[in-house]
KOLTIRO-35692 format. One line per field, with one value per residue (C-alpha): x, y, z. Coordinates in nm, 4 decimals. Last residue first. Example, Ala and Ser with C-alpha at 12.3 -4.5 7.8 and 13.67 -1.06 7.14 Angstrom:
KOLTIRO-35692
c1 <- (1.3670, 1.2300)
c2 <- (-0.1060, -0.4500)
c3 <- (0.7140, 0.7800)
END
This chain:
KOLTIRO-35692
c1 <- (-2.1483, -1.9156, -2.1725, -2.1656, -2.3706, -2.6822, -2.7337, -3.0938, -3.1388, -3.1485, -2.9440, -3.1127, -2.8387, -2.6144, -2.7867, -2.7414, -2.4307, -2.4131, -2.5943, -2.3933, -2.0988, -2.2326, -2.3398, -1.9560, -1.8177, -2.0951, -1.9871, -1.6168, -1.6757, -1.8943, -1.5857, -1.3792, -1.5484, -1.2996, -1.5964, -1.4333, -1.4571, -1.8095, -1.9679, -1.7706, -1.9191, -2.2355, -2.2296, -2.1100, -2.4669, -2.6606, -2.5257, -2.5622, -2.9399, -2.9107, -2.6673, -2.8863, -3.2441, -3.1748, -2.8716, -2.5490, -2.3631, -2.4044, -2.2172, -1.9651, -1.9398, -1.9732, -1.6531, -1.4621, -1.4493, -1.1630, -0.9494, -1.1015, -0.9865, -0.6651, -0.6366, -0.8366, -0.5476, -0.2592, -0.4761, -0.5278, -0.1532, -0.1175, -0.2939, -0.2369, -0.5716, -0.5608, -0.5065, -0.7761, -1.0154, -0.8879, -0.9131, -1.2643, -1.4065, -1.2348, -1.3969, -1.6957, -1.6270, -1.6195, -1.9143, -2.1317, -1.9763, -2.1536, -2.4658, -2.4816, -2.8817, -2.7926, -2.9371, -2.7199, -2.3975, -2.4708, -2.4693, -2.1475, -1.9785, -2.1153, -1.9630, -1.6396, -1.6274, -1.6797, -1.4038, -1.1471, -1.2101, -1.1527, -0.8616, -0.7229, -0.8237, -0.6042, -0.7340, -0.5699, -0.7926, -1.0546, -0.9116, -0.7882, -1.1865, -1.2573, -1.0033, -1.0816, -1.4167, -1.2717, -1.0940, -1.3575, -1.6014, -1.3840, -1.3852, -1.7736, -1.7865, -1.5187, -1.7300, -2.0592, -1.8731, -1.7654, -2.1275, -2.2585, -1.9692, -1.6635, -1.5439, -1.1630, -1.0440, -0.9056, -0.5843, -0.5220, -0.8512, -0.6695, -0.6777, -0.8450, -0.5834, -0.7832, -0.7112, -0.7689, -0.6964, -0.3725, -0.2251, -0.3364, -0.2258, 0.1416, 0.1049, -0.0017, 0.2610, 0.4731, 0.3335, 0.3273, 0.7331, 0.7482, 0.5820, 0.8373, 0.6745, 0.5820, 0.2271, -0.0060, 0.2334, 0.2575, -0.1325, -0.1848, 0.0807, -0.0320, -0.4067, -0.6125, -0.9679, -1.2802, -1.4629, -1.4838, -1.4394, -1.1263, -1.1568, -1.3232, -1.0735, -0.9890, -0.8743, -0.7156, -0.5769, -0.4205, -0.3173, -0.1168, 0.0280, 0.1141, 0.2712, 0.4736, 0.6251, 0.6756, 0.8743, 1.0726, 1.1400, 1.2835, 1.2135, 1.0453, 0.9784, 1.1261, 0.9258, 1.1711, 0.9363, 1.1204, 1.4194, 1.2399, 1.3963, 1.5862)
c2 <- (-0.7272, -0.4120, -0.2095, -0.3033, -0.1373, -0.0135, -0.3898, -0.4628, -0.1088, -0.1993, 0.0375, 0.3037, 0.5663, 0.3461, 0.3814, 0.7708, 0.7588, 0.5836, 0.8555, 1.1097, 0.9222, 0.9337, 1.3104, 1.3858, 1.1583, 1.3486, 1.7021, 1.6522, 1.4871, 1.8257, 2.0300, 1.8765, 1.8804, 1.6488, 1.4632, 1.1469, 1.2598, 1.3948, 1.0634, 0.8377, 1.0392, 1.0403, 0.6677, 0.5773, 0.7727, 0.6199, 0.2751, 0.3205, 0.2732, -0.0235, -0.1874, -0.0921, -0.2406, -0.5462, -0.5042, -0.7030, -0.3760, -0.2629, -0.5753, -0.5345, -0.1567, -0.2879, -0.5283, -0.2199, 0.0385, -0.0353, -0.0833, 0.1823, 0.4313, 0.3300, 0.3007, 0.6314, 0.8044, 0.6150, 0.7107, 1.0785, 1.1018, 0.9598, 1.1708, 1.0675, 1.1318, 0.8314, 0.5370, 0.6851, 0.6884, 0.3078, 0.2777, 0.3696, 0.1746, -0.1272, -0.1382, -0.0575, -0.3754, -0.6072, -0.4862, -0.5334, -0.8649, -0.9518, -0.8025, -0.9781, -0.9219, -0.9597, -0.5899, -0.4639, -0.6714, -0.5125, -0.1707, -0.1971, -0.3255, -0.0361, 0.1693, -0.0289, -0.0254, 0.3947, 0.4466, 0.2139, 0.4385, 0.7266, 0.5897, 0.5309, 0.8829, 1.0323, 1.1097, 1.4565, 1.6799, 1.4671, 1.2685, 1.5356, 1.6626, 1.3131, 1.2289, 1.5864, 1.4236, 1.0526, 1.2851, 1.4767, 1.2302, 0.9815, 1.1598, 1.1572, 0.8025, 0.7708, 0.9255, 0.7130, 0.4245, 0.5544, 0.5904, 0.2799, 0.1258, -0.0360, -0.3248, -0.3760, -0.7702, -0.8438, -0.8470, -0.8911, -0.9761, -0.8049, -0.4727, -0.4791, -0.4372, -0.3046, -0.4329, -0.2867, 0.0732, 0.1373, 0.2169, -0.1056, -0.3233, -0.1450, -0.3045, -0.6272, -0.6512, -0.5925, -0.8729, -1.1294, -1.0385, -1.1221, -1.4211, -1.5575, -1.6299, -1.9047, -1.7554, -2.0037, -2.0382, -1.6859, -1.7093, -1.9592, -1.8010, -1.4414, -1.5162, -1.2591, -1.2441, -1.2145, -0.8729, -0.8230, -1.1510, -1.2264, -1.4550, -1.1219, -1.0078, -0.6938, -0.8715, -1.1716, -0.9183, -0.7506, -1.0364, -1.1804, -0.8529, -0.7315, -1.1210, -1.0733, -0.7181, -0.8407, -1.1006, -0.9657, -0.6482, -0.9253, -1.2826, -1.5883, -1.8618, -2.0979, -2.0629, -2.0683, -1.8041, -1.4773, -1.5124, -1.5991, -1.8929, -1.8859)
c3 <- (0.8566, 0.7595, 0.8386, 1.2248, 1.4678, 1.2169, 1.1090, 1.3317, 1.2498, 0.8965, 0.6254, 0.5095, 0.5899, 0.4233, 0.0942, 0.1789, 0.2253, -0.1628, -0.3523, -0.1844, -0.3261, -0.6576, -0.6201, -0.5679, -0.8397, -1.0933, -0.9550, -1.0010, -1.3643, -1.3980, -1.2622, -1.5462, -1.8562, -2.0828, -2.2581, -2.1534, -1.7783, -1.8259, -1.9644, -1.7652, -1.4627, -1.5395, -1.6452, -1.2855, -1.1872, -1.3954, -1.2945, -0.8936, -0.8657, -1.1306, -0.9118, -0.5511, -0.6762, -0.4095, -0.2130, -0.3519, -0.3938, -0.0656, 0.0980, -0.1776, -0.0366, 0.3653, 0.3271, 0.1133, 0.3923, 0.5480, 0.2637, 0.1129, 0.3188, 0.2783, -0.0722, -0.0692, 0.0528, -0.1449, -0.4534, -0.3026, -0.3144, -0.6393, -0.7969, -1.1728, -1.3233, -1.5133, -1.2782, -0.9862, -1.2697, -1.3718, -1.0269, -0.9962, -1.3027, -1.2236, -0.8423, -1.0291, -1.2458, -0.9678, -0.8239, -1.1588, -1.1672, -0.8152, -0.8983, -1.2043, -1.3302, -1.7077, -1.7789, -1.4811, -1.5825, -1.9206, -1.8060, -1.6068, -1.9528, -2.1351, -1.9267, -1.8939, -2.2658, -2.1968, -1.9886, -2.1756, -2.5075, -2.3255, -2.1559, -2.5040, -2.6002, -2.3153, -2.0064, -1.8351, -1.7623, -1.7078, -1.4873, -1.2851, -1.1845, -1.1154, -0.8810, -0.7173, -0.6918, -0.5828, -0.2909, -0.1262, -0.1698, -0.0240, 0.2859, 0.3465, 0.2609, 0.5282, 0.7382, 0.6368, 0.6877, 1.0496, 1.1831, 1.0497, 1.2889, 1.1193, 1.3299, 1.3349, 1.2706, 1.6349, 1.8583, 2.2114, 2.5012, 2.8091, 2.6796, 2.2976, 2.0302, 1.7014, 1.3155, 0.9621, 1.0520, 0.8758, 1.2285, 1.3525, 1.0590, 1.1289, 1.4489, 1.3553, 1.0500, 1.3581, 1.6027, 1.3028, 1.2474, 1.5872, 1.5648, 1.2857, 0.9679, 0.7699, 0.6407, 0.8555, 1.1101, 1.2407, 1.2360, 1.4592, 1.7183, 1.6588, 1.7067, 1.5498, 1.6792, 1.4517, 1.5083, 1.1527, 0.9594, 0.8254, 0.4507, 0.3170, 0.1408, 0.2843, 0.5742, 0.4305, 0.1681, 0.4988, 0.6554, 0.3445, 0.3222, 0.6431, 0.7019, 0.3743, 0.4519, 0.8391, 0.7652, 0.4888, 0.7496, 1.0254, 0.9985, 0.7436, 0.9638, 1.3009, 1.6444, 1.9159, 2.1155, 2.1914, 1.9635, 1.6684, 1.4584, 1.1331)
END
């Protein structure tokens, strides 16, 4: 089926634009799409088969979630996060991963308490065995699974979003020197008070975590202070 406007052929209407958001967004998110890097709708309608005005929508909604800026005259880019911005959404997520927290413990189970604390121990083996890089994969497991368990799904679809934006600059973050074993103390914290079922320490722990990591930011280079995601 072609698009009206251009003659292109590809996948069309909402189908179109479901599968271009999403292929653009993990692109994004990913790390294949740097920040600042322009979008082309024509190059990238072909690369995942769909029309270009399914592109332009997935753009659009792209926009509103965030990932991607219009600039007059110049179209469509990968949105730059300012030093500025990660540290509000920083502050925002510790709003939400607290209350998170807080649920979590209320409601885990005994197999989530068993999962908690073999990702603990998991986390402080990547440390010992110097993996940065598995050490950031697993606190992206340790979060969700806390997301998973205390059954917020509001704050999930929340801090999905924020996330999303944020989650260039947080692998970034993760791979600075003396930042994994910085971090692991305080993810243990919070294992520790979530499978103990104390809910306003679990609260407390995800709070000072997050504290912990604005002010990692805060230190961040001047040379890099325009562009955290970089």
């Amino acid at each position: 089926m072609a698009d009206a406007d251009t003659g292109v052929g590809g996948l069309t209407g909402e189908a179109g634009r479901q599968h271009a958001f999403q292929q653009l967004r993990g692109a994004i998110v990913g790390g294949d799409m740097a920040p600042g890097q322009r979008l082309v709708e024509e190059e990238l309608a072909g690369l995942f088969g769909v029309t270009r005005a399914s592109l332009r929508a997935a753009l659009i909604d792209l926009t509103a979630a965030g990932l991607v800026e219009r600039i007059p005259n110049r179209g469509a880019r990968v949105r730059v996060i300012t030093l500025d911005e990660a540290v509000a959404i920083t502050e925002c997520r510790m709003a939400l991963e607290g209350l998170c927290a807080a649920k979590a413990a209320d409601r885990a189970a005994d197999e989530h308490r068993a999962r908690l604390r073999e990702l603990g121990g998991e986390l402080a083996r990547a440390v010992a065995d110097g993996e940065p890089v598995k050490y950031s994969a697993l606190n992206r497991d340790l979060h969700q699974l806390i997301l998973d368990i205390s059954g917020q799904t509001v704050a999930a679809d929340l801090l999905a979003r924020l996330n999303a934006q944020f989650v260039r600059h947080q692998f970034q973050l993760s791979l600075r020197p003396g930042r994994p074993q910085a971090s692991l103390p305080e993810h243990l914290s919070i294992i520790e008070a979530i499978v103990a079922g104390r809910a306003a320490d679990a609260e407390q722990a995800a709070r000072d975590h997050l504290r912990s990591v604005i002010r990692a930011l805060g230190d961040t280079k001047p040379g890099n202070t325009q562009e955290a995601t970089r």
